[in-house]
C-alpha positions in Angstrom: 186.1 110.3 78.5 188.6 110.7 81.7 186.8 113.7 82.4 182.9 112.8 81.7 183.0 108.8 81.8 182.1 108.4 85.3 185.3 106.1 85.5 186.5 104.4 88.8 190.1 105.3 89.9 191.1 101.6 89.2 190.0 102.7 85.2 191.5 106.1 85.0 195.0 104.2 86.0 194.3 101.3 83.4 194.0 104.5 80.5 197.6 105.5 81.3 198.7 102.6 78.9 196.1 103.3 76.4 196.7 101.1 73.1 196.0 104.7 70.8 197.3 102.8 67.4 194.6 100.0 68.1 191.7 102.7 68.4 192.9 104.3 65.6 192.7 100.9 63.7 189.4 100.3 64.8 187.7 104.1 64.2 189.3 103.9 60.2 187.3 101.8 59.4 183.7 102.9 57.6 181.4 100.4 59.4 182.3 100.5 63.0 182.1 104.5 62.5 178.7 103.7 60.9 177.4 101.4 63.9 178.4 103.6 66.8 177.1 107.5 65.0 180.8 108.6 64.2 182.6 109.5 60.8 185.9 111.4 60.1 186.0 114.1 58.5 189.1 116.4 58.0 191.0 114.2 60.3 188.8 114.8 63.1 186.3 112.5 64.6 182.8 113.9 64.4 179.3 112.7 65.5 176.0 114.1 65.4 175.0 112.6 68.4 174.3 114.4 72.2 177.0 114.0 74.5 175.9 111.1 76.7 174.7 108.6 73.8 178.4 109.9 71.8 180.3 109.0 74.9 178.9 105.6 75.2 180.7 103.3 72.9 183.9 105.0 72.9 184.0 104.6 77.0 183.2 100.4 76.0 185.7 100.4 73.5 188.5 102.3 75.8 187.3 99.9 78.3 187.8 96.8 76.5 190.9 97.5 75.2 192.3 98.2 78.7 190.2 96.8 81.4 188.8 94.2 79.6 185.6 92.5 79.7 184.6 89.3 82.2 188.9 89.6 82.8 189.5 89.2 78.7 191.4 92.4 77.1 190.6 93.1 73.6 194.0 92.7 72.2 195.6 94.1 68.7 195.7 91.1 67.1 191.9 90.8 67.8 191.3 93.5 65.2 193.6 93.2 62.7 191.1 92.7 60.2 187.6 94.2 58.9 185.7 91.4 60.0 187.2 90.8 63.1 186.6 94.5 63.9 183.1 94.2 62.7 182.5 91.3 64.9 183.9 93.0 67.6 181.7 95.9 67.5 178.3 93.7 67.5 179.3 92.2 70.9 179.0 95.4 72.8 175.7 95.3 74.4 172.9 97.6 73.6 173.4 99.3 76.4 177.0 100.8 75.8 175.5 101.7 71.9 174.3 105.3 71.3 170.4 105.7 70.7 171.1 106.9 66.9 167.3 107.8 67.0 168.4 110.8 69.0 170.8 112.3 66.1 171.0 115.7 65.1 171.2 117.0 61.6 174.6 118.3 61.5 177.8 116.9 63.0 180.8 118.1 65.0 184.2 117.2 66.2 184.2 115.4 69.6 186.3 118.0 70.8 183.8 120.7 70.3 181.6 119.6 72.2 180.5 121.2 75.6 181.5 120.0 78.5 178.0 121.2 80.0 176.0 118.9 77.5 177.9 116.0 79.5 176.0 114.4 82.5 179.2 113.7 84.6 181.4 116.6 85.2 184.5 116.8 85.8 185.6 115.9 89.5 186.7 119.2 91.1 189.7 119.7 92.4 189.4 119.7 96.2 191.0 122.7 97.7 192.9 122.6 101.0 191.2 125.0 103.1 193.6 127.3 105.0 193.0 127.8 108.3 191.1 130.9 109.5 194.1 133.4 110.5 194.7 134.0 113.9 193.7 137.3 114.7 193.7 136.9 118.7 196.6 135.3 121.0 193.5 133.3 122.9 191.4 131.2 120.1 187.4 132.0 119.6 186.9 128.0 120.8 188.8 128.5 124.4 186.3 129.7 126.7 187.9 129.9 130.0 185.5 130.4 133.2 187.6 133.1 134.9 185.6 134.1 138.0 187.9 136.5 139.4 187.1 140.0 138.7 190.9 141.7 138.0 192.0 138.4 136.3 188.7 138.2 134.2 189.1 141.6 132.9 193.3 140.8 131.7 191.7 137.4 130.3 188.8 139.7 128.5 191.5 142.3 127.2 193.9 139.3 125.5 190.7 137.9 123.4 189.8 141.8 122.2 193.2 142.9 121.0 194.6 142.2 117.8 198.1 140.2 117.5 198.8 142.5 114.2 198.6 145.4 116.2 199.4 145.2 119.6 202.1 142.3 120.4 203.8 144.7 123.1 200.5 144.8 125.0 199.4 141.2 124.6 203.2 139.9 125.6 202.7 141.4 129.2 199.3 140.6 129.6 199.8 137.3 129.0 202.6 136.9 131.6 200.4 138.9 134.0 197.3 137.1 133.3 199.9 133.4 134.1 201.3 134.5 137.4 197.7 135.8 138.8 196.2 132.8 137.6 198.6 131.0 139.5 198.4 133.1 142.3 194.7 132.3 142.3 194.7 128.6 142.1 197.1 128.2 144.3 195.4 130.8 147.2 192.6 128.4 146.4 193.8 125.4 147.8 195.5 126.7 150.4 199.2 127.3 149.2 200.5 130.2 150.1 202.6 132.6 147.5 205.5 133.2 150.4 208.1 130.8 151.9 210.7 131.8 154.9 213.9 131.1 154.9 216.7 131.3 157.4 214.0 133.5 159.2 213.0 135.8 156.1 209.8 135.8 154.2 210.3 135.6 150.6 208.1 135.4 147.4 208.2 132.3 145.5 209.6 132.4 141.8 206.7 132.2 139.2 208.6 129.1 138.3 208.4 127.6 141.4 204.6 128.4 141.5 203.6 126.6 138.5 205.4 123.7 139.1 203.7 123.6 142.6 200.1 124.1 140.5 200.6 121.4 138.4 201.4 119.0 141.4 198.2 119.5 143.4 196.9 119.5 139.5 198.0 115.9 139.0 197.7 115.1 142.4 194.0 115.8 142.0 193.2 113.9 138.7 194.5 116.1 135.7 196.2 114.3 132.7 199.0 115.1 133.1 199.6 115.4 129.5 198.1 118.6 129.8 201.7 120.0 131.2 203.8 118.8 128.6 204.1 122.4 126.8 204.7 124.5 130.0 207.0 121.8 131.6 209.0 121.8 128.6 209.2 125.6 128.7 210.4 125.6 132.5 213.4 123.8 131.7 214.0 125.3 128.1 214.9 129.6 128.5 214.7 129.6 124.5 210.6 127.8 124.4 208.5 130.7 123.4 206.8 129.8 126.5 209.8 129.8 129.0 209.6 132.3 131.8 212.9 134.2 131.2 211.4 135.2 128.1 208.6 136.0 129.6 210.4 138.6 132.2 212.3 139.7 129.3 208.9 140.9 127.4 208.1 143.4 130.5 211.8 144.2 131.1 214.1 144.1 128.3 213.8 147.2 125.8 215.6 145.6 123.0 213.3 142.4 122.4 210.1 142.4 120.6 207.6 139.4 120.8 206.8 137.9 117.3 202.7 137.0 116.7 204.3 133.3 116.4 205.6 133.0 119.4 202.5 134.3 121.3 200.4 132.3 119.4 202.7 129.2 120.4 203.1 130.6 124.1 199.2 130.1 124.2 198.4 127.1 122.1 201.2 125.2 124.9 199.6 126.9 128.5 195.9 126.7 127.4 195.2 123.0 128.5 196.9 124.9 132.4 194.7 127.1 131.8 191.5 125.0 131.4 192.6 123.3 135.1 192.3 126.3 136.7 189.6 127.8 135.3 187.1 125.4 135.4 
């Protein structure tokens, strides 16, 4: 019955104090048996009846004694005897009773019977989907509109190769493909990539150039909780996104870039990304 009864969660959690000794009462006894299509035989409960019209009066009796009817429980001491049991089982209505017209010749135990022969199946267990497995640094949703031609191509190469297989390759495209992105946006609105100092010309740090893109990014509009990932890397070296590690992908021998971290690197610098790239 918990599995083909059709019950409501509120009724599977009245059944976990199920009153077995006070169904047992009620089923020995010849006449209730006789008025819902069951007998015992060998110990076990049998019925010649189809599923559905079987499962009908035991789900109203189980019901009764636990839910209750109108608020009103059947209790034990409403069966104690034949007739009160006999009484009992005339108030369920006709349509809780088994259609006896509908019995077969031969009888079996309730627990042989099908579960396919039941109407209401079993409620499946919902499995948690996994999600798909990241086979790319850049995600088949993030479609970036790169419109340079060099930059395009890097951008192109990172959604081709395969993290498995080539994090060596992806780690330095991916800083290359940050620091000419930057260099793009920021030649785009008229900031240039040099800065003199005490009469030299030097080149601005990549750190220095994408905190500069994200001012004239927030300056202009952008939410500026798109930053929170690659601001956080700026000021952490250890962020799988910080650009000491970074450098250290292209220039240090004895570090090699996990698929975690890339995928992290990414999942933090895409919302940049986006602002640039519109």
């Amino acid at each position: 019955m918990r599995q083909h009864g059709g019950l409501s969660d509120e009724e599977q959690k009245a059944l976990a104090k199920f009153p077995i000794t006070t169904l047992d009462r009620l089923l020995s006894t010849p006449a209730v048996r006789k008025h819902i299509g069951f007998e015992i035989k060998d110990n076990k409960l049998r019925t010649n009846l189809p599923a559905d019209e079987a499962i009908k009066p035991l789900k109203r009796i189980a019901l009764d004694l636990t839910v209750g009817r109108d608020g009103k429980k059947v209790k034990v001491t409403d069966l104690k005897l034949v007739h009160q049991q006999t009484d009992y089982i005339k108030t369920i209505d006709a349509s809780d009773l088994p259609d006896l017209s509908k019995a077969g010749k031969t009888t079996r135990a309730i627990e042989d019977i099908p579960a396919a022969e039941f109407k209401t199946r079993p409620a499946k267990q919902k499995r948690t989907k996994k999600p798909p497995e990241r086979l790319h640094i850049i995600p088949k949703g993030c479609q970036l509109k790169v419109t340079n031609n060099r930059i395009g191509e890097i951008y192109t190469e990172l959604m081709s190769l395969r993290l498995a297989t080539h994090r060596n390759a992806i780690a330095v495209l991916y800083r290359v493909f940050t620091e000419l992105s930057v260099d793009h946006y920021l030649a785009a609105n008229g900031t240039g990539l040099k800065y003199t100092k005490d009469g030299k010309t030097y080149y601005k740090s990549l750190k220095n150039k994408i905190e500069e893109s994200i001012a004239l990014m927030t300056a202009a509009g952008a939410d500026t909780d798109d930053f929170k990932g690659i601001k956080r890397a700026l000021s952490n070296p250890n962020d799988s996104l910080s650009i000491d590690l970074q450098h250290a992908y292209v220039h240090n021998r004895n570090l090699t870039p996990s698929e975690g971290d890339l995928v992290l690197a990414w999942n933090n610098s895409e919302a940049f990304f986006g602002n640039i790239w519109k």
